[in-house]
PANULUM-191949 format. One record per residue (C-alpha): residue number from 1; residue in three letters; x negated, y negated, z negated. Coordinates in steps of 0.02 Angstrom, whole numbers, plus 50000, padded with zeros to 5 digits. Layout:
# residues N
NUM, ala, X, Y, Z
...
# end
This chain:
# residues 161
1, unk, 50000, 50000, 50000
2, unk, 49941, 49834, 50056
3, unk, 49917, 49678, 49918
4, unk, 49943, 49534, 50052
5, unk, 50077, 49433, 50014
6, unk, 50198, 49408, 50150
7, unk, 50199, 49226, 50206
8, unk, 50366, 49155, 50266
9, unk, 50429, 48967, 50335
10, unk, 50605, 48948, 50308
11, unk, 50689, 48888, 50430
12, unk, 50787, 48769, 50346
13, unk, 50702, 48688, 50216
14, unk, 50500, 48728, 50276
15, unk, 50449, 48794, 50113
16, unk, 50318, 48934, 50134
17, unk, 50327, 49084, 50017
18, unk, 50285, 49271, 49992
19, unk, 50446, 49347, 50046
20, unk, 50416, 49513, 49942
21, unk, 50415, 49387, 49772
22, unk, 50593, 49299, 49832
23, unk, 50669, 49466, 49903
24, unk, 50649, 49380, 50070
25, unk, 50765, 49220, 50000
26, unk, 50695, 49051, 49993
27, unk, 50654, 48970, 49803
28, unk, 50696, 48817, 49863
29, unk, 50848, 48806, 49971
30, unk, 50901, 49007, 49986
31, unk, 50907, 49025, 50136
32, unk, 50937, 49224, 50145
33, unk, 50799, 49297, 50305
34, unk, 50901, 49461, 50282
35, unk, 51051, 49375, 50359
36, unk, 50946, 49284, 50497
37, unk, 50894, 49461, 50533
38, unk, 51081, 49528, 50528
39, unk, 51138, 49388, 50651
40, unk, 51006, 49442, 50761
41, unk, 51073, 49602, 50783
42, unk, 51231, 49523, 50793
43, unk, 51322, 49600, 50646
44, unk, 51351, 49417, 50597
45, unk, 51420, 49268, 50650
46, unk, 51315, 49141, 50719
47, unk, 51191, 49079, 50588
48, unk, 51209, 48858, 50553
49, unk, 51119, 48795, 50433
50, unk, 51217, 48685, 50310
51, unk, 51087, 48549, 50250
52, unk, 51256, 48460, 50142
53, unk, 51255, 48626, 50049
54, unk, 51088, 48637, 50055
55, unk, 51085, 48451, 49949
56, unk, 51229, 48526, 49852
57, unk, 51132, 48696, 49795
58, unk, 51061, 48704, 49615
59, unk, 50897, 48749, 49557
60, unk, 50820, 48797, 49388
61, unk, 50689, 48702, 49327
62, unk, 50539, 48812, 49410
63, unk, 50627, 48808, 49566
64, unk, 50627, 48619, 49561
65, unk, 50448, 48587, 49513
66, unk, 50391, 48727, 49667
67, unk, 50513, 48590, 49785
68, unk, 50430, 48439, 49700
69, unk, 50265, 48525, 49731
70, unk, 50288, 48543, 49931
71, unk, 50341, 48359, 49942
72, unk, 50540, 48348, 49897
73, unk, 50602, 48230, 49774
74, unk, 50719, 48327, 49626
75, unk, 50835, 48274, 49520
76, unk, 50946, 48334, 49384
77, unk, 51146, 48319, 49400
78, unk, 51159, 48304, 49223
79, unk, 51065, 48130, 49207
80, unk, 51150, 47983, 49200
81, unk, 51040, 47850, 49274
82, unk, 51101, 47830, 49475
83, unk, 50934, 47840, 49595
84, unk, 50834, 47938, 49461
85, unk, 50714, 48054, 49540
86, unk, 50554, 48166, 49499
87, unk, 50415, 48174, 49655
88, unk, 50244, 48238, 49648
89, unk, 50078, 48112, 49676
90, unk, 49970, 48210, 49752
91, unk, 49768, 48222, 49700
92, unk, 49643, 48112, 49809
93, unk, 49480, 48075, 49792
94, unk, 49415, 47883, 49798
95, unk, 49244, 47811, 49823
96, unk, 49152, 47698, 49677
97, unk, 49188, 47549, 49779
98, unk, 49368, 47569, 49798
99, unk, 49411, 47599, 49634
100, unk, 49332, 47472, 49553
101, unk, 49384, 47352, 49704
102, unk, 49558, 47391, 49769
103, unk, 49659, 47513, 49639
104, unk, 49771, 47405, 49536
105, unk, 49825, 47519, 49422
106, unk, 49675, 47543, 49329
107, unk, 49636, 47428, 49179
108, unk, 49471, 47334, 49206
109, unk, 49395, 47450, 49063
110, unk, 49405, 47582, 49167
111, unk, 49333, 47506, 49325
112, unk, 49195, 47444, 49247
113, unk, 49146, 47614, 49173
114, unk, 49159, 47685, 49345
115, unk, 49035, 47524, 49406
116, unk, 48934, 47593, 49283
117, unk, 48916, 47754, 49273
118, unk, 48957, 47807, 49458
119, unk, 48850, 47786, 49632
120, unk, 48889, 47694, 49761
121, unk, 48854, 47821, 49893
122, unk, 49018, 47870, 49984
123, unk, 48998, 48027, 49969
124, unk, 49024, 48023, 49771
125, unk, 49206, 48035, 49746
126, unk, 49309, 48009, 49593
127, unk, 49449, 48164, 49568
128, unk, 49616, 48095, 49532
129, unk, 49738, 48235, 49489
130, unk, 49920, 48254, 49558
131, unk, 50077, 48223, 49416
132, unk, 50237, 48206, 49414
133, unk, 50324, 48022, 49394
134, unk, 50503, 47984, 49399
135, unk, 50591, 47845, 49508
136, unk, 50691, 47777, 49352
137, unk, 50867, 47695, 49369
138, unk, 50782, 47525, 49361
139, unk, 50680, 47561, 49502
140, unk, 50528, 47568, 49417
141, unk, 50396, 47707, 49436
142, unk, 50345, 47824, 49295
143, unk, 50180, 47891, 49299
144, unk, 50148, 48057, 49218
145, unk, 50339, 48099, 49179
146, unk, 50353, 48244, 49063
147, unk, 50511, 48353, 49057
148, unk, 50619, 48369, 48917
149, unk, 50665, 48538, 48837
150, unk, 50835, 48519, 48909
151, unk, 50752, 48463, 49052
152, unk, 50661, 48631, 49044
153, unk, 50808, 48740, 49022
154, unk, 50943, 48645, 49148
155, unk, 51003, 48735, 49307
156, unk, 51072, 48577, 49399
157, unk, 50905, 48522, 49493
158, unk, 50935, 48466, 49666
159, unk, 50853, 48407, 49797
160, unk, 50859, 48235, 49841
161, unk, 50874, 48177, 50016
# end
């Protein structure tokens, strides 16, 4: 028996995933592939997407964070702020010079340790990791949102469009 995964697009959404770990459904939108493969053997009607129920389907809090992680903004039903959404920043890597010159969200502390203790050759790059921030109701940006417990537990994630 083989251990390779088995990589799969869906169709609908574009998440990738190991098909034998989802029973060949997508953790994202679930899309089913054992239908798509039913329809082409025409035992099924034709197969059209529905990207309204797609918006409409739930997710549990792990299935959330894997659609924040390929690019989708998620949000909870249960909240009560309108627009209030969780995306992922992805890492980067910036050069001396452009963090101590053009970030803006980084106290001058900061930048002048980086002055200090960090070349100027272009090739040395400072490792920013990806988090999560939240789109609050204001309209402000949280950096570094952390989940609640109920958060945690809640099976009314969606996906934002």
């Amino acid at each position: 028996m083989s251990n390779h995964c088995i990589d799969v697009k869906c169709p609908v959404c574009g998440e990738e995933y190991d098909a034998r770990l989802h029973y060949y459904r997508c953790p994202v939108c679930g899309f089913d592939r054992e239908k798509l493969s039913l329809h082409r053997r025409r035992q099924l009607p034709p197969l059209q997407p529905n990207l309204e129920q797609l918006n409409s389907k739930t997710m549990n809090f792990g299935q959330a964070i894997e659609a924040a992680k390929s690019g989708k903004l998620v949000a909870r039903q249960g909240w009560n702020g309108k627009g209030m959404f969780i995306f992922m920043r992805p890492a980067c890597e910036l050069d001396t010079e452009t963090v101590v010159n053009k970030v803006q969200s980084l106290p001058d502390s900061f930048k002048k340790w980086v002055a200090d203790h960090h070349g100027d050759a272009p090739t040395e790059k400072i490792k920013f990791g990806r988090y999560l921030c939240m789109k609050a109701a204001d309209g402000s940006v949280v950096n570094g949102w952390l989940a609640s417990q109920t958060d945690m537990l809640s099976e009314d994630w969606t996906i934002v469009e």
